[in-house]
VEXDREN-2710 file (C-alpha; in Angstrom, 1 decimal):
% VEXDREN-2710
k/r/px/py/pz
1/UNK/-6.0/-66.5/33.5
2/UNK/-8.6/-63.9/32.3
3/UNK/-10.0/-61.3/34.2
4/UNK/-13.4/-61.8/33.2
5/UNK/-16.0/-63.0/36.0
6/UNK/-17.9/-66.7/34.3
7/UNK/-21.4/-66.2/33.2
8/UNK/-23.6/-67.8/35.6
9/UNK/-26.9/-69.6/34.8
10/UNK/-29.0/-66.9/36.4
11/UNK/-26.8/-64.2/34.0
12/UNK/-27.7/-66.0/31.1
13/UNK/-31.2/-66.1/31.5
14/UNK/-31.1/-62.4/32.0
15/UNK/-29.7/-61.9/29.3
16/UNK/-32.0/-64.0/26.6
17/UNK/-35.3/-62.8/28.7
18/UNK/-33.8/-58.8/27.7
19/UNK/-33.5/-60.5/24.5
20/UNK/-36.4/-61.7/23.7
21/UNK/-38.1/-59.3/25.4
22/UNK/-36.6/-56.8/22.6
23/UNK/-37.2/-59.6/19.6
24/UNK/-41.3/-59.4/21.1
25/UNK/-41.5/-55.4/21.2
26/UNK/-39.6/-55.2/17.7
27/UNK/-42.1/-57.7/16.0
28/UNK/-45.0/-55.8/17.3
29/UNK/-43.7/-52.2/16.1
30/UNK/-43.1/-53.9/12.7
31/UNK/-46.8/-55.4/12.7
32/UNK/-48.4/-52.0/13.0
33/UNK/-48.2/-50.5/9.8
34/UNK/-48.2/-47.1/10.6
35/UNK/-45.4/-47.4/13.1
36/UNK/-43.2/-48.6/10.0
37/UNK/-44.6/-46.1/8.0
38/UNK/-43.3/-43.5/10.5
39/UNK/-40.2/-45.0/11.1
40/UNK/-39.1/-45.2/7.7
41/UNK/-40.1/-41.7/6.7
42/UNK/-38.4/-40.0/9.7
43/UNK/-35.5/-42.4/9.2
44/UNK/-35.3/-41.0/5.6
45/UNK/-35.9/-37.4/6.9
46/UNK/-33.1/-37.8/9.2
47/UNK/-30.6/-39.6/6.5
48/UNK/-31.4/-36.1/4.4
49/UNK/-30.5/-33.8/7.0
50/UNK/-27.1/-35.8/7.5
51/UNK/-26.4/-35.8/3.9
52/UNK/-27.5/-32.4/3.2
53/UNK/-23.5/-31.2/2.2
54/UNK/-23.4/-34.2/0.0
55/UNK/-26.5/-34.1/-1.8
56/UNK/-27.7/-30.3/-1.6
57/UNK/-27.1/-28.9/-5.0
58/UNK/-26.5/-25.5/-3.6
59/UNK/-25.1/-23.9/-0.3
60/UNK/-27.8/-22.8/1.9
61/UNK/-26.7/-19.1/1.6
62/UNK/-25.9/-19.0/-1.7
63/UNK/-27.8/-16.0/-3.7
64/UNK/-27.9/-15.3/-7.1
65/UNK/-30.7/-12.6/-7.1
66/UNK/-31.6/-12.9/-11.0
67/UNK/-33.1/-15.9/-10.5
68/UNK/-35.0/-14.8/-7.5
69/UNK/-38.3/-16.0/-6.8
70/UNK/-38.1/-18.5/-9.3
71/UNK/-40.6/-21.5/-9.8
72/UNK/-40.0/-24.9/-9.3
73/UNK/-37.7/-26.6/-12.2
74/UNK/-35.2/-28.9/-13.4
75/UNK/-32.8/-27.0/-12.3
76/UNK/-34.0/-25.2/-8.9
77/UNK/-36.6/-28.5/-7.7
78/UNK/-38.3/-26.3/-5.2
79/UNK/-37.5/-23.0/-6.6
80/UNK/-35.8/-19.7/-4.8
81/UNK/-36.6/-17.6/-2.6
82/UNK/-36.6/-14.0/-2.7
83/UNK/-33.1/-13.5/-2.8
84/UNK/-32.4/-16.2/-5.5
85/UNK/-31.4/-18.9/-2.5
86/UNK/-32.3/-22.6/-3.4
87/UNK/-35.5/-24.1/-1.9
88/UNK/-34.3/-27.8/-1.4
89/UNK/-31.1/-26.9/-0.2
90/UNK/-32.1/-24.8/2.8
91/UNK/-35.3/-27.3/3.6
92/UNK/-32.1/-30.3/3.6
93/UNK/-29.6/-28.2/5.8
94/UNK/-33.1/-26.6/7.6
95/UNK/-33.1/-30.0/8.9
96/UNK/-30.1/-30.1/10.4
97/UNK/-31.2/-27.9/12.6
98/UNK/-34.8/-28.5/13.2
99/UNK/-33.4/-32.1/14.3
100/UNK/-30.9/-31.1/16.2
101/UNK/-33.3/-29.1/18.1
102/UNK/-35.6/-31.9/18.9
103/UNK/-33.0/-34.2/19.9
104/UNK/-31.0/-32.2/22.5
105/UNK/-34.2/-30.7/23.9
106/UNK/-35.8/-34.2/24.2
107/UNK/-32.2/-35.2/25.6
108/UNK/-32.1/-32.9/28.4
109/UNK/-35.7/-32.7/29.0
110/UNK/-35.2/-36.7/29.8
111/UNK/-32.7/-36.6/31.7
112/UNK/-33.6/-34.0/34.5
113/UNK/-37.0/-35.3/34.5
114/UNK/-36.4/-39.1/35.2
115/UNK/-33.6/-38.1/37.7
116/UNK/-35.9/-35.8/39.4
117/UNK/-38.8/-37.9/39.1
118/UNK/-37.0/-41.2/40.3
119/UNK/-35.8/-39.3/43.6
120/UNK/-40.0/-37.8/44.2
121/UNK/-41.0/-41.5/43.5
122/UNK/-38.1/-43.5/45.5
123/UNK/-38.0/-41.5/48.9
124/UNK/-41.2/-39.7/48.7
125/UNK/-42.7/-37.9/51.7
126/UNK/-41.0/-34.0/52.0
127/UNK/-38.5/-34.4/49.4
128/UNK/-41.7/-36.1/47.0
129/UNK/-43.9/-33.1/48.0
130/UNK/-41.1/-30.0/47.4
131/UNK/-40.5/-31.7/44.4
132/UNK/-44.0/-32.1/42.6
133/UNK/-45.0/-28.4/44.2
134/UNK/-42.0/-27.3/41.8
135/UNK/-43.0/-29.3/39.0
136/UNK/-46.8/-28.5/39.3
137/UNK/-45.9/-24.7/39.1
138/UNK/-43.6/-25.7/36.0
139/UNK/-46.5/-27.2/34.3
140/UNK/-49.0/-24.7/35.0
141/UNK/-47.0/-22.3/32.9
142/UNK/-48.1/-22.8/28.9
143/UNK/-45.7/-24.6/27.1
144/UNK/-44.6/-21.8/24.4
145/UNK/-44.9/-18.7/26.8
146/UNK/-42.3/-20.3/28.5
147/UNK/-40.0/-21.2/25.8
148/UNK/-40.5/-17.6/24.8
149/UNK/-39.4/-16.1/28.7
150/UNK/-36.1/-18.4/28.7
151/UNK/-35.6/-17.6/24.7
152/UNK/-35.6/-14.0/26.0
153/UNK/-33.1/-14.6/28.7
154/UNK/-30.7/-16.7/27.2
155/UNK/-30.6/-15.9/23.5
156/UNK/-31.2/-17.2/20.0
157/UNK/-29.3/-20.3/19.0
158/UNK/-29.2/-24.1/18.6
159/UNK/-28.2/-24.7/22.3
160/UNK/-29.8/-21.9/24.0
161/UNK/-33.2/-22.6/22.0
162/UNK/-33.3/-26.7/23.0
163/UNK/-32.3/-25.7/26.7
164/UNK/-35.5/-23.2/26.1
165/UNK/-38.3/-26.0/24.8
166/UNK/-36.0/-28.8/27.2
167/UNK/-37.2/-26.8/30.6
168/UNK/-41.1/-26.7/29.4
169/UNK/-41.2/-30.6/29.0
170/UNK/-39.2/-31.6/32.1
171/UNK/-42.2/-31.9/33.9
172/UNK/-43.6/-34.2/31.8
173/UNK/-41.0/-36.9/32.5
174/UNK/-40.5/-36.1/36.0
175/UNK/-44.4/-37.3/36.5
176/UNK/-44.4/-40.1/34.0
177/UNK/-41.6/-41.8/36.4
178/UNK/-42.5/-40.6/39.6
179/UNK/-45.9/-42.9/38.5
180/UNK/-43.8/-45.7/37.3
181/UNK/-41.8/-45.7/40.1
182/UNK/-44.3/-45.7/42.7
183/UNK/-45.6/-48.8/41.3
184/UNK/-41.9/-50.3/41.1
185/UNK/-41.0/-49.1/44.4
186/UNK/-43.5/-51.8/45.9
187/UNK/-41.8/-54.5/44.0
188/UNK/-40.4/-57.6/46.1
189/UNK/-36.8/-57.3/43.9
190/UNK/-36.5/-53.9/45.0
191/UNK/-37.3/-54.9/48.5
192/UNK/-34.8/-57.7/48.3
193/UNK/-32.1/-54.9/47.0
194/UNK/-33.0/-52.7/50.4
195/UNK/-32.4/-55.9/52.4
196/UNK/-29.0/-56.7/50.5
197/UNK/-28.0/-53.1/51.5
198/UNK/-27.8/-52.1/48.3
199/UNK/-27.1/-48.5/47.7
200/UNK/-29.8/-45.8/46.8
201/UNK/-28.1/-44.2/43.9
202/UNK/-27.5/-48.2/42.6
203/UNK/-31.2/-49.3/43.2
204/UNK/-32.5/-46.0/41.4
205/UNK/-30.3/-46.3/38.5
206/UNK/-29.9/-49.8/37.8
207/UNK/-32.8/-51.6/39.4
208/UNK/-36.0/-48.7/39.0
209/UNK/-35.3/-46.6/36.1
210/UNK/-34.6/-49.5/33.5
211/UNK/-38.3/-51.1/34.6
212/UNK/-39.5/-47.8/34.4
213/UNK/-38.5/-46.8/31.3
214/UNK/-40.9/-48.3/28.6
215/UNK/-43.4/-44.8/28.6
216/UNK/-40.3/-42.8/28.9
217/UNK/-39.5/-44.1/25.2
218/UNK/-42.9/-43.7/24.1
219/UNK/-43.2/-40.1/25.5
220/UNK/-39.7/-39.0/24.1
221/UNK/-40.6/-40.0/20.6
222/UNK/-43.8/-38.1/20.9
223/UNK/-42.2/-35.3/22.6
224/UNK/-39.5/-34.9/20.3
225/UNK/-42.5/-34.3/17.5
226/UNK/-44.2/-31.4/19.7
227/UNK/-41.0/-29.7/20.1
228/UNK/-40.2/-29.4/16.7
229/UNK/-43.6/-27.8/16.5
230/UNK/-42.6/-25.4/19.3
231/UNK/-39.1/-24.6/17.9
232/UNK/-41.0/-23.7/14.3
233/UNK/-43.0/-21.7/16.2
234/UNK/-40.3/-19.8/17.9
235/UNK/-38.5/-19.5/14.8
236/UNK/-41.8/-18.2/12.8
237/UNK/-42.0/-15.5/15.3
238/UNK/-37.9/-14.4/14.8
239/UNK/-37.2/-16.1/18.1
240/UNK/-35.0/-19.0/16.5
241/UNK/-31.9/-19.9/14.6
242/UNK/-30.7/-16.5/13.5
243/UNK/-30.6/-15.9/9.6
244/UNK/-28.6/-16.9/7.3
245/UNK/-29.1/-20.0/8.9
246/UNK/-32.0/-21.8/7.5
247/UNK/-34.7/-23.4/9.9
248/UNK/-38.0/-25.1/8.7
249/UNK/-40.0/-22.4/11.0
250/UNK/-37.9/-19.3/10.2
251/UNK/-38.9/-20.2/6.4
252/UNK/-42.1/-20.3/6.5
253/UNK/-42.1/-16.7/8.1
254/UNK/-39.7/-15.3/5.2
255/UNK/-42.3/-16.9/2.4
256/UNK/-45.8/-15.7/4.0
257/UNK/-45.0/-12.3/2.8
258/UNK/-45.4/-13.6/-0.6
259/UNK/-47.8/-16.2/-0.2
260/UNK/-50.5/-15.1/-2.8
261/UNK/-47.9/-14.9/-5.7
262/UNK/-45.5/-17.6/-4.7
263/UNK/-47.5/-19.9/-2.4
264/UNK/-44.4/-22.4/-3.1
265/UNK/-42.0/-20.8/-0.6
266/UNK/-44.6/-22.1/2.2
267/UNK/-45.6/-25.5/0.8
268/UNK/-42.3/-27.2/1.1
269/UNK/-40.8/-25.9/4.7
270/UNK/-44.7/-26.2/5.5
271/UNK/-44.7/-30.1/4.6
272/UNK/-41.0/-31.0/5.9
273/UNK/-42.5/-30.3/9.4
274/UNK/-45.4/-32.1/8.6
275/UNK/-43.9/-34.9/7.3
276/UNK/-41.5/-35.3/10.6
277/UNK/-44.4/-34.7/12.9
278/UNK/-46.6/-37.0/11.4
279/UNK/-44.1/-39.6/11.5
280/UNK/-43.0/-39.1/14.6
281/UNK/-46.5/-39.5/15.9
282/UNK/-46.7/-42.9/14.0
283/UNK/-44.0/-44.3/15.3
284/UNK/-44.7/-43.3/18.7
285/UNK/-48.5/-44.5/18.8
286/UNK/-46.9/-48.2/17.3
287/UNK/-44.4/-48.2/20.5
288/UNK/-47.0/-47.0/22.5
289/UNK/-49.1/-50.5/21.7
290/UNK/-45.6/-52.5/21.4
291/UNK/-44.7/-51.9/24.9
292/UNK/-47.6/-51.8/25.6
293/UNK/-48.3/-55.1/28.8
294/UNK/-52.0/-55.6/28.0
295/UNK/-50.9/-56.0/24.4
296/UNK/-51.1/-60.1/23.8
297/UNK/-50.2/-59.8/20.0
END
């Protein structure tokens, strides 16, 4: 006899509403050509970063200084640098990191904001106003002076630099859900759930935050683009991934010396970031109109 509890009729229907709820949002993404646009460029961005051992036709670190600061050709696509290093081969591995960067901060930046912003929103009163005091002072502090302040404290490196641009953008999420879930928290299923005696921690986590979570996907993918600007920035200014290592902003800070001789050693680390914010963007203004309730298309 197995194990497994029978689906019941009102499972079922669950299921193919989630369904075709996903089938409706997916149609609409695909119907705004820009979205697709974005989502296949950052799709092919991200497919190079992966690949970047197999397909790099160089190592990242590899110098052969007479061919230094040579132009772009059949052999070197991009060119050198001014120790001989391969162009395309650091912007593929540059990626690696770049990405990286952007996922885990978005990561961690989603998942202390919606935690904290589903506990503001559920119980408000004190623990709702201690909660947004915190977060208002967090926000009032600009974005990159901050990443610069934990930067300072923590270290250069992949982890301590996404932990860095993570703790600026928490307080974005936190009041993105605290709004959704205000709204939710009036709902008759969620009174239905208090009736049932259905736990906090249960009603937060499987009964708010999945209804609440539509602008959290549209913010991340957003997000994710600004902090890749933030962690070029950081890098630009010797704040990043610490050389040899190659990172899209760090780049672009080695080549500016030269920029009116070899203007090439900007232009390609210059257009890989914004080629990934630009498609980022896309795709996040098309699920932004997907998910979007008002939306009837």
């Amino acid at each position: 006899m197995s194990g497994t509890a029978p689906l019941t009729g009102e499972t079922v229907k669950h299921k193919k509403k989630k369904n075709s709820r996903f089938i409706t949002t997916a149609k609409r993404v695909f119907r705004n050509k820009g979205a697709v646009v974005g989502l296949v460029v950052i799709t092919v961005i991200i497919l190079l970063a992966i690949l970047a051992p197999v397909i790099a036709p160089y190592g990242y670190a590899e110098m052969n200084i007479p061919k230094m600061f040579t132009r772009p050709n059949s052999e070197h696509w991009l060119g050198t640098d001014h120790v001989g290093r391969d162009i395309l081969s650091r912007i593929l591995y540059g990626g690696r990191f770049s990405l990286q960067i952007g996922f885990y901060a978005t990561v961690i930046a989603i998942v202390f904001g919606v935690t904290i912003g589903a506990i503001a929103g559920y119980f408000g009163g004190l623990a709702d106003n201690i909660i947004m005091r915190f977060v208002d002072i967090l926000q009032a502090i600009p974005g990159m002076l901050l990443s610069i302040a934990v930067t300072t404290v923590l270290g250069a490196g992949l982890w301590e630099m996404s932990v860095a641009l993570a703790i600026g953008n928490i307080s974005t999420y936190c009041r993105i859900l605290r709004g959704s879930v205000l709204t939710i928290r009036k709902s008759e299923f969620i009174d239905a759930a208090i009736a049932d005696s259905t736990s906090h921690h249960r009603i937060i986590f499987s009964h708010i935050i999945p209804n609440a979570i539509s602008p959290i996907i549209v913010q991340a993918t957003l997000g994710a683009a600004n902090i890749i600007l933030l962690a070029s920035s950081l890098s630009f200014i010797g704040m990043g991934i610490a050389p040899p290592n190659p990172e899209w902003g760090a780049m672009l800070s080695e080549g500016r010396s030269y920029i009116r001789d070899y203007s090439y050693l900007l232009i390609s680390p210059g257009m890989a970031i914004a080629l990934t914010v630009l498609s980022l963007n896309l795709l996040g203004d098309g699920l932004r109109d997907a998910l979007d309730p008002k939306q009837k298309r």
